[in-house]
C-alpha positions in Angstrom: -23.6 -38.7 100.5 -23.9 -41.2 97.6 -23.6 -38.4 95.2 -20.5 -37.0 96.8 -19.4 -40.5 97.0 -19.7 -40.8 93.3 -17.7 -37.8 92.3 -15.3 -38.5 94.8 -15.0 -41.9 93.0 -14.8 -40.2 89.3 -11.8 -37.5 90.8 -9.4 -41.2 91.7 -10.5 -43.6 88.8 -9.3 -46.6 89.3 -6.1 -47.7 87.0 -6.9 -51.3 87.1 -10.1 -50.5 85.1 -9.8 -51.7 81.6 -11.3 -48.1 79.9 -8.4 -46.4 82.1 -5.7 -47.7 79.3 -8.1 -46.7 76.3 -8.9 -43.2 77.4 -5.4 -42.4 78.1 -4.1 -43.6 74.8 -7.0 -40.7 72.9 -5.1 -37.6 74.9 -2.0 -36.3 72.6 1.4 -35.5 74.4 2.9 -32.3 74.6 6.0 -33.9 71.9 3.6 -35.0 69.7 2.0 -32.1 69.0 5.2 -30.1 68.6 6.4 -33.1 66.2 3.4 -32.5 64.2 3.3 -28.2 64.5 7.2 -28.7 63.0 6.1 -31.4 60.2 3.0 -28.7 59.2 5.7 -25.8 59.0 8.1 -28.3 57.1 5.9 -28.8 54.3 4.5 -25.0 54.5 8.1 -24.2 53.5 8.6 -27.0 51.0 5.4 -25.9 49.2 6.3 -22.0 49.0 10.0 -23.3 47.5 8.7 -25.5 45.4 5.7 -23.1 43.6 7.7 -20.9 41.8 9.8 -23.9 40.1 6.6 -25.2 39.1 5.1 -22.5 37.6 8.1 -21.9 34.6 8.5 -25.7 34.3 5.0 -27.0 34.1 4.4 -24.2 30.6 7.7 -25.4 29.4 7.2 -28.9 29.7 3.7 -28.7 28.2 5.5 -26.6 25.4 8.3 -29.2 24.1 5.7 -31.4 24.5 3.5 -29.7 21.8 6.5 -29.3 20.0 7.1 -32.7 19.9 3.6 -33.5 18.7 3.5 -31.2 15.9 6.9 -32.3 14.4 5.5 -35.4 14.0 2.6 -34.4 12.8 4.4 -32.4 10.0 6.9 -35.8 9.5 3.9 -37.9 8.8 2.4 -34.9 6.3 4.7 -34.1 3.9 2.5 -31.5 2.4 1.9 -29.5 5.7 5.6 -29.2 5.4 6.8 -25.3 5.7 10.2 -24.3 3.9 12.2 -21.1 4.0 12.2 -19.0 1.0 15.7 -19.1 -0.5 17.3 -15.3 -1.4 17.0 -14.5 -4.8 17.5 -12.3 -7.6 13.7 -12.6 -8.6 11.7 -9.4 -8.5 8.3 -8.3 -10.0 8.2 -4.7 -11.0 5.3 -2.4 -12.5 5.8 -1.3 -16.0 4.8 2.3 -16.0 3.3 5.0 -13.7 0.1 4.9 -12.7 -1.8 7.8 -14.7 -3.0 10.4 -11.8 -5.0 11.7 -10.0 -6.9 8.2 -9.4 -10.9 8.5 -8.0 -12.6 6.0 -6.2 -15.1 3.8 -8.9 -13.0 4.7 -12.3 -10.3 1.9 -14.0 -7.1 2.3 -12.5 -4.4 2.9 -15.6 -0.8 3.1 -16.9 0.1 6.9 -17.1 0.9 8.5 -20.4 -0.7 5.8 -22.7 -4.1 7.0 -23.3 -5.9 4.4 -20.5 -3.3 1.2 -21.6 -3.8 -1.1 -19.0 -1.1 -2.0 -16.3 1.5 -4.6 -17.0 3.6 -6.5 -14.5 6.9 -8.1 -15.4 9.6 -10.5 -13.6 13.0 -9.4 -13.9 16.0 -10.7 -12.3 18.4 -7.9 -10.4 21.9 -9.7 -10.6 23.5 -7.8 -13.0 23.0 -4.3 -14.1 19.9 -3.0 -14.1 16.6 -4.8 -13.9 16.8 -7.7 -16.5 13.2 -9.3 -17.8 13.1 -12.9 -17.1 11.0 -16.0 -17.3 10.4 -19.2 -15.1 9.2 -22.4 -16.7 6.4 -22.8 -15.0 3.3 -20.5 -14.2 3.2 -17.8 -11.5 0.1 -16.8 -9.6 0.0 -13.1 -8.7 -2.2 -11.4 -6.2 -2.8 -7.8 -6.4 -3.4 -5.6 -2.3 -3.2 -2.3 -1.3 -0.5 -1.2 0.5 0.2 1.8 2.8 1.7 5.1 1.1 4.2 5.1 3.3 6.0 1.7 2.9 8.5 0.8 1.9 10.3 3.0 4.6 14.1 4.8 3.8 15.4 1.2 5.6 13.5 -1.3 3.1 13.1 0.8 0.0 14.1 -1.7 -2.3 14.3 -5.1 0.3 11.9 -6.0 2.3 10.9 -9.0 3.6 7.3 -10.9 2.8 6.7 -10.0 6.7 7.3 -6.3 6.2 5.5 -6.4 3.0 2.4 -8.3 4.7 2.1 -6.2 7.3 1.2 -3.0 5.5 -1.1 -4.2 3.5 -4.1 -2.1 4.1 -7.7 -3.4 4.6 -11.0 -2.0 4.1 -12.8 0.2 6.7 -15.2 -1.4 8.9 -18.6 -1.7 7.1 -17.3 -0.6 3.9 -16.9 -3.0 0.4 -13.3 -4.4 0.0 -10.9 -1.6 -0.5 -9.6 -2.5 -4.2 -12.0 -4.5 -6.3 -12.3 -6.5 -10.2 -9.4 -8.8 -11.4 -6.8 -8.9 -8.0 -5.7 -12.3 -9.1 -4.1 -13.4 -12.6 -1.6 -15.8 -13.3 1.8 -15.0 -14.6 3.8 -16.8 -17.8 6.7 -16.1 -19.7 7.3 -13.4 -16.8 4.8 -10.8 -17.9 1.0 -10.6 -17.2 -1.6 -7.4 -18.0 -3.7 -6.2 -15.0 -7.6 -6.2 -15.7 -9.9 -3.7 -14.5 -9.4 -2.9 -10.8 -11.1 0.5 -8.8 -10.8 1.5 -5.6 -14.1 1.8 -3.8 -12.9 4.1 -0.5 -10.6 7.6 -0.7 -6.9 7.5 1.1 -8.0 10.6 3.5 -8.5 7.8 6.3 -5.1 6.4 6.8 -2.2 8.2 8.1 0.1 8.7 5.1 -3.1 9.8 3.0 -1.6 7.7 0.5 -1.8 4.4 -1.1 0.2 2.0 -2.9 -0.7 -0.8 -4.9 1.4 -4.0 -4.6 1.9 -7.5 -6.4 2.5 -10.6 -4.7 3.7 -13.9 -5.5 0.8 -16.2 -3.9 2.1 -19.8 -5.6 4.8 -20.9 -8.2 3.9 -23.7 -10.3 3.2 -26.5 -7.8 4.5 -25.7 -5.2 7.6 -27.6 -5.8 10.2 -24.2 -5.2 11.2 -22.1 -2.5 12.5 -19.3 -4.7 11.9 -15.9 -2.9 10.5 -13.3 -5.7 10.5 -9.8 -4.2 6.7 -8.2 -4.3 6.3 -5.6 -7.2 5.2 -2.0 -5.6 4.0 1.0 -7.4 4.5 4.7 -6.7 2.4 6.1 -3.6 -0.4 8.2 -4.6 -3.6 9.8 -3.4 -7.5 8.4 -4.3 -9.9 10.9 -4.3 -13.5 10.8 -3.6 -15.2 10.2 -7.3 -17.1 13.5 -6.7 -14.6 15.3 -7.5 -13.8 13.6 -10.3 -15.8 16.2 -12.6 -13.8 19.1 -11.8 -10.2 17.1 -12.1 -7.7 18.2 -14.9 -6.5 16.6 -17.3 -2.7 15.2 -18.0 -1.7 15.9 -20.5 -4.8 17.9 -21.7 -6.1 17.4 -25.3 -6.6 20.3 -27.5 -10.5 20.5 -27.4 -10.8 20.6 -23.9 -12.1 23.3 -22.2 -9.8 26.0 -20.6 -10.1 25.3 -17.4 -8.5 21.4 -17.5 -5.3 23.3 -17.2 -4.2 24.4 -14.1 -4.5 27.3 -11.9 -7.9 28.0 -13.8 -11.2 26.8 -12.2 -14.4 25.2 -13.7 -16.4 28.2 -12.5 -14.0 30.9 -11.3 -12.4 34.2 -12.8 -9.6 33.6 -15.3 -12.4 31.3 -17.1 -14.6 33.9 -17.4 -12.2 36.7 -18.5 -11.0 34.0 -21.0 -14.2 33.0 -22.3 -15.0 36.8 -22.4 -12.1 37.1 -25.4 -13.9 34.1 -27.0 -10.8 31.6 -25.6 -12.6 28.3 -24.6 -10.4 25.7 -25.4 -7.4 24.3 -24.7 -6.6 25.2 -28.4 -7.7 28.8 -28.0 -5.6 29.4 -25.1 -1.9 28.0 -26.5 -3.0 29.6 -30.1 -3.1 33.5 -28.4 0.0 32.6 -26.2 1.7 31.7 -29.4 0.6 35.1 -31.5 0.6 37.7 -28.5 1.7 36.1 -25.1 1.4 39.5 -23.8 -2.4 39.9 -24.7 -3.2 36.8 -22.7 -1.5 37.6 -19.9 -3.4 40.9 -19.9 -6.8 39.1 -20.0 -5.9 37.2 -17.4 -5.3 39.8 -15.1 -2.7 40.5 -12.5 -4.5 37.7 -10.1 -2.3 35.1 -12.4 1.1 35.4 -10.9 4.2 34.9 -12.9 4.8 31.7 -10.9 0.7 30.8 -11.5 1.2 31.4 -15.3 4.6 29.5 -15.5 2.6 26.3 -14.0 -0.7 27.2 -16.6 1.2 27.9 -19.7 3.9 24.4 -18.7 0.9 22.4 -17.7 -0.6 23.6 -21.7 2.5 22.6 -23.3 2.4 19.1 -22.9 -1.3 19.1 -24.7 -0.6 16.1 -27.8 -0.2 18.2 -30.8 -1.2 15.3 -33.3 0.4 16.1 -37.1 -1.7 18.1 -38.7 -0.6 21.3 -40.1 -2.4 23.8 -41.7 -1.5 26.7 -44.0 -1.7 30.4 -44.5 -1.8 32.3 -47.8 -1.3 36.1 -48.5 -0.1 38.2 -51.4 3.4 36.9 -51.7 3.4 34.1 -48.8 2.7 31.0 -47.7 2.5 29.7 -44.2 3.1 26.7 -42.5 1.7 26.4 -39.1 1.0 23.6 -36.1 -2.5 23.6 -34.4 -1.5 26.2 -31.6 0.0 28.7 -35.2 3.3 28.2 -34.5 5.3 28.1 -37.7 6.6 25.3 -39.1 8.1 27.2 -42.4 7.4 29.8 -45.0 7.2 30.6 -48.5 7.6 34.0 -49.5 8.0 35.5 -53.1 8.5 31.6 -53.7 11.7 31.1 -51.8 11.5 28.5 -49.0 12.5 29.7 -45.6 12.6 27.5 -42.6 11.4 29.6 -39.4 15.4 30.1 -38.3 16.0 31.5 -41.9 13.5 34.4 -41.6 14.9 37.8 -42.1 13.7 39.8 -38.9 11.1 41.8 -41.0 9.8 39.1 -42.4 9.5 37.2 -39.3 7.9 39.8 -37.3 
């Protein structure tokens, strides 16, 4: 009974007690919790509006910011100062060829002088032609290799430093620097000689197959001008392996060199031996027996030399340096004149002088 009285007792508390207004107060109504459901949604919203807004301003903000920064930092130091390179009519420029074919490990040279070295000039483009100039003060140049390729049909005689820069070729990984000696020289009174430079690596690697070498302004006097002078670029070309380089011919070939420097006749294959067969080992001996009895030669050779084979042999002979010695040739009533290959110069027979376009026919033949 006392226990039933109890819970009979807890069922009707009594609103006069003073825990009845505290324990009331703890239990949420049913409008305040659908206040607070609407105020969570509200700010759900809000937040999914607002994200995207903050995510492109936030990085733009914190960008002019380190704009800001670095302007000032470049206003308080003058010498971190950057200026755009004013247009010109400045230009360096190679001064010959590049003497061909080029191996890796042997002195890289001007074509056509006998191993002169390279020379690099500064010219100026504003009027006809290509104009040597000079600036009064000193010009550092930097020598790098370049891709055969550039400069592309666009660009192929102005390019930017950009263009330029970015096809400057780099060594392989784990191999030496591409083009070593003397890469950096200094220019005055707008000419300067290359030194001694090699390539250490072939151009079989790189797309083109090719390389260039190019010459770059890297400083002009102090610093103190923002004259734009136009990077100096040679032809493109090919550098082969320097095993190779003992089987190479030779341009132009010299008179003692052995037959097979010309071309379409191998170190060690057939037309060499046929020709050193007839006792024709040189250069000398070859041109000497085309001169006399081009047919005779041509029938040593064979009919494995072409026509089109001998036309590139006989051209690539032709352009062997001659040199000025003459020699002569006596017999009973006649004298001969006669270049190194017997050509002949002029004649002396029964003591009348006859140059060779004088000759009667008999006498000729």
């Amino acid at each position: 009974m006392a226990a039933a009285k109890r819970v009979l007792d807890n069922s009707n508390p009594d609103t006069n007690q003073p825990n009845y207004k505290r324990m009331r107060s703890t239990t949420p109504s049913f409008a305040s919790v659908i206040k607070e459901a609407m105020k969570a949604n509200f700010l759900e919203n809000l937040s999914s509006a607002l994200e995207p807004m903050l995510r492109r301003v936030i990085p733009e903000e914190v960008e002019n910011g380190l704009r800001r920064y670095s302007c000032r930092s470049l206003a308080r130091s003058p010498s971190l100062r950057i200026k755009a390179l004013e247009p010109s009519n400045l230009r360096l420029i190679f001064n010959k060829k590049l003497s061909q074919p080029i191996f890796t490990g042997s002195k890289v040279v001007a074509g056509g002088d006998d191993g002169q070295s390279l020379q690099i000039l500064l010219v100026d483009t504003s009027g006809e032609g290509m104009v040597p100039t000079t600036l009064p003060y000193p010009i550092k140049v930097e020598l790098v290799v370049l891709n055969g390729d550039f400069p592309s049909g666009d660009t192929e005689t102005n390019w930017s430093r950009e263009e330029f820069d970015k096809h400057v070729v780099k060594e392989r990984t784990g191999k030496r620097p591409l083009l070593t000696g003397e890469l950096n020289f200094t220019m005055r009174d707008g000419v300067v000689s290359v030194g001694e430079i090699e390539f250490t690596d072939n151009s079989s690697w790189i797309r083109s197959r090719k390389f260039r070498i190019g010459a770059k302004v890297v400083q002009i006097g102090n610093n103190q001008t923002t004259v734009r002078i136009t990077e100096a670029v040679t032809e493109s070309f090919v550098v082969k392996d320097h095993r190779g380089e003992s089987y190479k011919k030779h341009y132009p070939p010299a008179l003692g060199d052995e037959v097979w420097r010309l071309e379409k006749i191998g170190k060690d294959g057939t037309f060499r031996k046929k020709l050193s067969s007839k006792g024709i080992n040189t250069v000398q001996d070859f041109l000497k027996l085309a001169t006399i009895d081009t047919p005779q030669i041509r029938t040593i050779l064979g009919t494995g030399m072409s026509d089109k084979m001998w036309e590139v042999t006989y051209k690539h002979a032709k352009t062997c340096e001659m040199g000025s010695k003459l020699f002569m040739a006596r017999g009973p009533n006649y004298v001969l004149i006669l270049t190194p290959i017997c050509q002949l110069v002029r004649a002396v027979i029964d003591g009348q002088i006859y140059p060779t376009h004088d000759l009667p026919g008999i006498q000729k033949v």
